[in-house]
Every structure is written in structure tokens, then in C-alpha cells.
N, C-alpha and C positions, 0 to 999 in steps of 0.2 A: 373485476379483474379476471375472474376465473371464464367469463360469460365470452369476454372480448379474447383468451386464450382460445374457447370452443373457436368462436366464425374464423381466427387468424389458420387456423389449421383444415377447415372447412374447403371443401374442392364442388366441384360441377360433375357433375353423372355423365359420362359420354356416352352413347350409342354405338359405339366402336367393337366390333366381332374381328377377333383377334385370339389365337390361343395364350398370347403373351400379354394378352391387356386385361388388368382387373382397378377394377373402380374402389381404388380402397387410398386411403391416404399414405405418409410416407412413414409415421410410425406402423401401421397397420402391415404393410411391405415390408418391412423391418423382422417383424414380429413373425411374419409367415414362412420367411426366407433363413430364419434364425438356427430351423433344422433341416436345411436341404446342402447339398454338396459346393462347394467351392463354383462360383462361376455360373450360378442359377441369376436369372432376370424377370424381374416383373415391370411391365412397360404400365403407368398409373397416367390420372389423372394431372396437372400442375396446378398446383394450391393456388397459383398468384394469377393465374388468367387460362383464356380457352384457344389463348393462340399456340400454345405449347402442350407436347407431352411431358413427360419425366420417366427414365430408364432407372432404379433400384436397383443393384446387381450385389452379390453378396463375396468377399473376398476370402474373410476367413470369418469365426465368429466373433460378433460384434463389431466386426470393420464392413461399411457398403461403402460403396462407391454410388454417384449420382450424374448423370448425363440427360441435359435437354435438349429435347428434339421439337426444333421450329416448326410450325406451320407455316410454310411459304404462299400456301396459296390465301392467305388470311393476311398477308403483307401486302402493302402495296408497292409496287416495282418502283425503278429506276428512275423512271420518267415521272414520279409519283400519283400516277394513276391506283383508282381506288381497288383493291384485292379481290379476285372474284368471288371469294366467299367473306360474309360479312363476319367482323372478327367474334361476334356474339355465338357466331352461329357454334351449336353444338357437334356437326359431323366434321369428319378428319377434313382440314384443309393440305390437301395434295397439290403439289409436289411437298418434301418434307426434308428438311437439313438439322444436319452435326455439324459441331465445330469439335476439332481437337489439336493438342499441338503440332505445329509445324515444324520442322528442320528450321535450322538457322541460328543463328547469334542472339535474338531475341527469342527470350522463354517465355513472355505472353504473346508472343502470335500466335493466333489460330491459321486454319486451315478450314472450307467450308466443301462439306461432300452434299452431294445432293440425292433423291433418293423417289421414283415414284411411290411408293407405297411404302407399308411398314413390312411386309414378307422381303420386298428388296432389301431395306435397310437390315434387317436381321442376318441375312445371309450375306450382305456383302460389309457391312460394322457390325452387331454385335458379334456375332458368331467367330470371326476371326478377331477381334479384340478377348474377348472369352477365351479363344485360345492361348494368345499371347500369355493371358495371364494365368491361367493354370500349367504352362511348361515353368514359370517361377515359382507357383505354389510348389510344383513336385520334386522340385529341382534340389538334389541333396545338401546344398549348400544353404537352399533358405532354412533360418530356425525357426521351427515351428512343433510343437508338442499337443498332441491331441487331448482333447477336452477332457479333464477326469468326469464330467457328469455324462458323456456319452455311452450307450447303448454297448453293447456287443456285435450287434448289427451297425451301430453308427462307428466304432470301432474297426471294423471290418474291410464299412468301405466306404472309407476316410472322410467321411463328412464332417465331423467336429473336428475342426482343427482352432486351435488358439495360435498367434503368432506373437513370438515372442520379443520385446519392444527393441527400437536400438541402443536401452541404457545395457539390456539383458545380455544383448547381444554382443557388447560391448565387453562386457564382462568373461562371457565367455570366449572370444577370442584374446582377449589376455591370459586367461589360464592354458589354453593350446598354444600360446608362443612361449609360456614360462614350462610350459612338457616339453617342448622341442630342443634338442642340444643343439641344433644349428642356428648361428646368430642371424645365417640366411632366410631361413625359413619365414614367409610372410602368413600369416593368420588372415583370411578373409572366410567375407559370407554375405546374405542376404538378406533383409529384412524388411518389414513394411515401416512404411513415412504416415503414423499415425493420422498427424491432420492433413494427408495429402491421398487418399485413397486411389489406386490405381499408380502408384508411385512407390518407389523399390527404393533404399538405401545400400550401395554396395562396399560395404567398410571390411577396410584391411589394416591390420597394423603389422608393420615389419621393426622400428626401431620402439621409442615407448606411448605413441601418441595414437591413437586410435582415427585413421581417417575416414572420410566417406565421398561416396560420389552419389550422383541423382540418375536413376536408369527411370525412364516413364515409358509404362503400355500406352501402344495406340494402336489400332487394327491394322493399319501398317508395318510393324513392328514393335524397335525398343528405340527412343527418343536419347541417346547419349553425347554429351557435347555438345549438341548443336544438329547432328546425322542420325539416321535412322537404320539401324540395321536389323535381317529380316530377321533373326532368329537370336536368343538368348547367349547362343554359344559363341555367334559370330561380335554379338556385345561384349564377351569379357574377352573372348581374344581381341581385341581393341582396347578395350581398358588395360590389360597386360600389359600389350604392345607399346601403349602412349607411357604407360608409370616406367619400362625399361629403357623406354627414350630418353624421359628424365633422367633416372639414374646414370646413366652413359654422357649426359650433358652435362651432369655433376662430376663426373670421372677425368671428362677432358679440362674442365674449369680445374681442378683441382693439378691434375699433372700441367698443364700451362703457369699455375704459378708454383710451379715445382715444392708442393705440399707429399711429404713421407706416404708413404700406403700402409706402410706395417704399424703395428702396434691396434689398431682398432678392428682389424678381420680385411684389411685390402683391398685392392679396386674388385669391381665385378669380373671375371674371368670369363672370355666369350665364346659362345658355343662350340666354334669351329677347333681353339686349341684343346678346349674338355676331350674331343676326339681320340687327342697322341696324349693325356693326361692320365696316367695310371689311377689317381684320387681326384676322380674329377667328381664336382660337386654336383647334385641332383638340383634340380630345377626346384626354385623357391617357391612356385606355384604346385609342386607334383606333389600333394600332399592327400591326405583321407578327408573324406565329407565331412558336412558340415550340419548344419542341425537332426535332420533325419541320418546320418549315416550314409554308408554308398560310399559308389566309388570313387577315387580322385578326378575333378573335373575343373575345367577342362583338361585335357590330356596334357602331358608334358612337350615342351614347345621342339617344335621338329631339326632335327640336324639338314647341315647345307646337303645337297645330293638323294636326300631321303626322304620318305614321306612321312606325316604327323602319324604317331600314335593313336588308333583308334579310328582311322581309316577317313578322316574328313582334312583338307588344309586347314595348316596350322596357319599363325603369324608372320613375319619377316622373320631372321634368325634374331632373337634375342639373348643377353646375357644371362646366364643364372651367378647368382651371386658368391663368390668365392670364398670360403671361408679361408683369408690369408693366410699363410705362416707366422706374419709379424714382421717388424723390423726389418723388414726385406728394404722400406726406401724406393721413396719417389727414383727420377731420374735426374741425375746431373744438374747442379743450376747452369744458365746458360753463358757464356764465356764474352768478356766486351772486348774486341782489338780497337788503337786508331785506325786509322785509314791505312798503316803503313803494317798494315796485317800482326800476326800473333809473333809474337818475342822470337827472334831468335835463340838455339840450343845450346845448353851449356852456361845457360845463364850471361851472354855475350851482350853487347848492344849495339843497335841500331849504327 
């Protein structure tokens, strides 16, 4: 058992001169990458065959991520002609493809980039995928606590990071919504998707139930819904935007079948009258960081006429949530006449 463990993890030696390729297997990568900084890659060997690389990248410690990169020239084309280089053969078969998620309704489609060489691929996938995902690592709102077994120097400069799980995380946004006196105030943050590496959990709790959404890096951006937006910021102002839709689609559901407002904290109160509102309510989002600390992010959502907070466009106008007076009351139910219109005055008749 133990013999047939060795050959299963067992790889082929390539001849490959690369600063990023080292011939070591994927525990061995692992191992090496264990104390280097957030967002380090080692391009290896693939244990299963010589038609493929394997990309090792390290997220936080004890979490990689794993990407294969095709040998297209080791395929045979379309027309099923035979690949110009034979799939045995030990040297890089060029041209060379990634696949990663695409846009769309469907969350296993891929997408296929193609790439002469492995400098091209680095510089136009890893490198900007690597970025993607270090603006989440740093980003105040993901939780994450640095390794008690690190360095002073690894300390310093922030290499050991532990990310802390989404049970953890969970936990502690319930304790920031039971600090908050506002019923408005929404709890979110960041975290990593354990068996999903390269994949972000964005949970918010505002009433008692703790939700989440799926944000995915791809050197294109962040993969949310279905779309891809270019930068992390422009991600949760969408996320923001889409949960204050809901609420607002909840607001008019509710005034249509002429349901009370007061008594539970009231409809959401919308930007434009917070304006002429003496006690107008702060933005449910404008709150303090989140695992590391820092500042409130994103910025609080911008007034009609005015530009966002913190110098980048914000969202559409959205509502921040009102903390009611109470008892205030829907509006009116609505009135049924016949055909021969509403009663005459006085109590008289028709």
C-alpha cells in the first residue's frame, strides 16, 4: 500500500528553464511555499501526465490554490490531426492554455485563454490573478489573524497570515451586530471558501441569520452573480446595490398589501429625504473594518447631486435603513366604490 502511495504521487522531471518552474511534487510545493508571503507560485511538474503543467500558489497559510495549464501543442486539433509534439515527449508543448470561470448563469463554465509561452502566461494570468487576490487578502474587511508561530520579521511583513474560517467568522459578526444599537446596522466581511481556494465568502448578517454570497478571483477580475467586475470595490458596491434592491422590493410588497411599518423599526427611509431629515440615519454599510481593522469600506453610498465619499463613484442612490419611530402605520387600505362612484355626503343615498 505504502509502495503504490510512493509511484501515485511520483511525477516526470521536465527540462523546463523557468524562474517559476521547479520539479518538485505538490506536497513538496506546499512545503516550500509554506513560509513565503501571500500570493507566491511555483509552476511544477503534473503527477497524472506530461501533457500538462500544474500552477501551486499559496493564499494564506495552509490554504493553495491549484491551476492546470494545458499543453496545447501535445493535443491534437480539431480536425483530429496528430499534435506536433509527441504527448511523451518531455519539453514544453507550446502553445499553452488556462481555463477559468466565465461570466454567465452557468458556474461551471469555463473560459479558455491561450498563451505562447509560460513568461506570456505569467504576465498576462498569473500575475494579474495574484493581484486580484492579494487586494482581498489586505482588504480590511477580510478576517484574518497572523500566525502566532511567525517570526518578527515574518510579522512585519505579513507573511503568516491564518485566515479565519466562515464558522469563525460567523461568530464574529454576530457579536458586532449585538455591539451595535442600530437595528439598521448590517455586520459583513470576508472570508476564505475552505474547499474552494481562490473563492471568497462575502457574509453579512443584518436581521438574525447569518448570509453569504460567492465572490471568485480570476485574472480578469471578481466573478459575482454571474459578471465580472474589475476591481474588489466595484464588487461589493454591486453586492450593496443588488441586497438594497431587494429590500426596496420588500418595502413596496409590503405597502401594496397595506402592511403597518411601525412597531418593528419601519420601511427603509431613502437617501434623498435623509437630506431635509434632521435624525437621519447613517448608512447600514458605513460602519468600521473588519478583521484587520481600518477604515470603513466601502465608503458610505453617495447623495443624489454629490459625489461618493472618498473620491471614486459610488452605486445608484440607495436606501439606508431607518430606524422607525414605531407605530407610525402603513398607508390607508384602499377604498371599493360600484360603478356609481363613492357614497354620497351626509350619509344620503344614491
Amino acid at each position: 500500500m505504502k509502495q503504490r502511495r510512493k509511484l501515485s504521487r511520483a511525477f516526470v522531471h521536465r527540462p523546463i528553464a523557468h524562474p517559476l518552474f521547479k520539479n518538485v511534487s505538490h506536497g513538496d510545493a506546499m512545503k516550500a511555499l509554506e513560509e513565503k508571503k501571500p500570493g507566491t507560485a511555483i509552476i511544477r511538474p503534473s503527477v497524472r501526465t506530461t501533457e500538462k503543467l500544474s500552477v501551486t500558489l499559496k493564499i494564506c497559510d495552509g490554504i493553495f490554490a491549484s491551476h492546470e495549464i494545458i499543453e496545447k501543442g501535445k493535443q491534437s486539433d480539431e480536425d483530429g490531426r496528430d499534435p506536433r509534439i509527441a504527448p511523451t515527449s518531455l519539453v514544453l508543448g507550446i502553445p499553452l492554455e488556462v481555463e477559468e470561470a466565465r461570466p454567465g448563469k452557468d458556474a461551471k463554465a469555463k473560459e479558455k485563454s491561450e498563451f505562447e509561452d509560460l513568461d506570456e502566461l505569467v504576465a498576462t494570468w498569473l500575475e494579474p490573478w495574484t493581484a486580484n487576490l492579494l487586494s482581498v487578502i489586505k482588504d480590511p474587511k477580510f478576517y484574518k489573524q497572523t500566525n502566532p508561530d511567525a517570526s518578527k520579521e515574518e510579522r512585519d511583513a505579513g507573511t503568516r497570515i491564518i485566515a479565519l474560517t466562515p464558522e469563525d467568522v460567523q461568530y464574529k459578526l454576530k457579536e458586532k451586530k449585538a455591539a451595535n444599537a442600530s437595528k439598521s446596522y448590517i455586520a459583513w466581511g470576508l472570508c476564505c471558501i475552505p474547499d474552494q481556494p481562490g473563492s471568497f465568502y462575502l457574509m453579512h448578517l443584518h436581521n438574525k441569520t447569518c448570509m453569504q454570497e460567492t465572490i471568485r478571483v480570476t485574472s480578469r477580475g471578481f466573478l459575482f452573480h454571474g459578471t465580472i467586475y474589475a476591481s474588489l470595490k466595484k464588487t461589493i458596491l454591486a453586492f450593496q446595490s443588488n441586497y438594497m434592491k431587494k429590500m426596496d422590493d420588500r418595502r413596496r410588497m409590503a405597502t401594496m398589501h397595506g402592511q403597518p411599518g411601525g412597531g418593528g423599526g419601519g420601511a427603509p427611509m431613502p437617501v434623498y429625504q435623509q437630506q431635509h431629515h434632521h435624525h437621519a440615519p447613517q448608512s447600514p454599510w458605513h460602519q468600521g473594518g473588519g478583521g484587520g481593522g481600518g477604515p470603513s469600506y466601502p465608503p458610505a453610498p453617495p447623495m443624489p447631486g454629490g459625489p461618493a465619499p472618498g473620491g471614486y463613484p459610488g452605486p445608484p442612490p440607495m436606501h439606508a435603513y431607518g430606524g422607525g419611530g414605531g407605530g407610525g402605520g402603513g398607508p390607508p387600505p384602499p377604498q371599493y366604490y360600484d360603478r356609481r362612484g363613492p357614497p354620497p355626503p351626509h350619509g344620503g343615498r344614491y
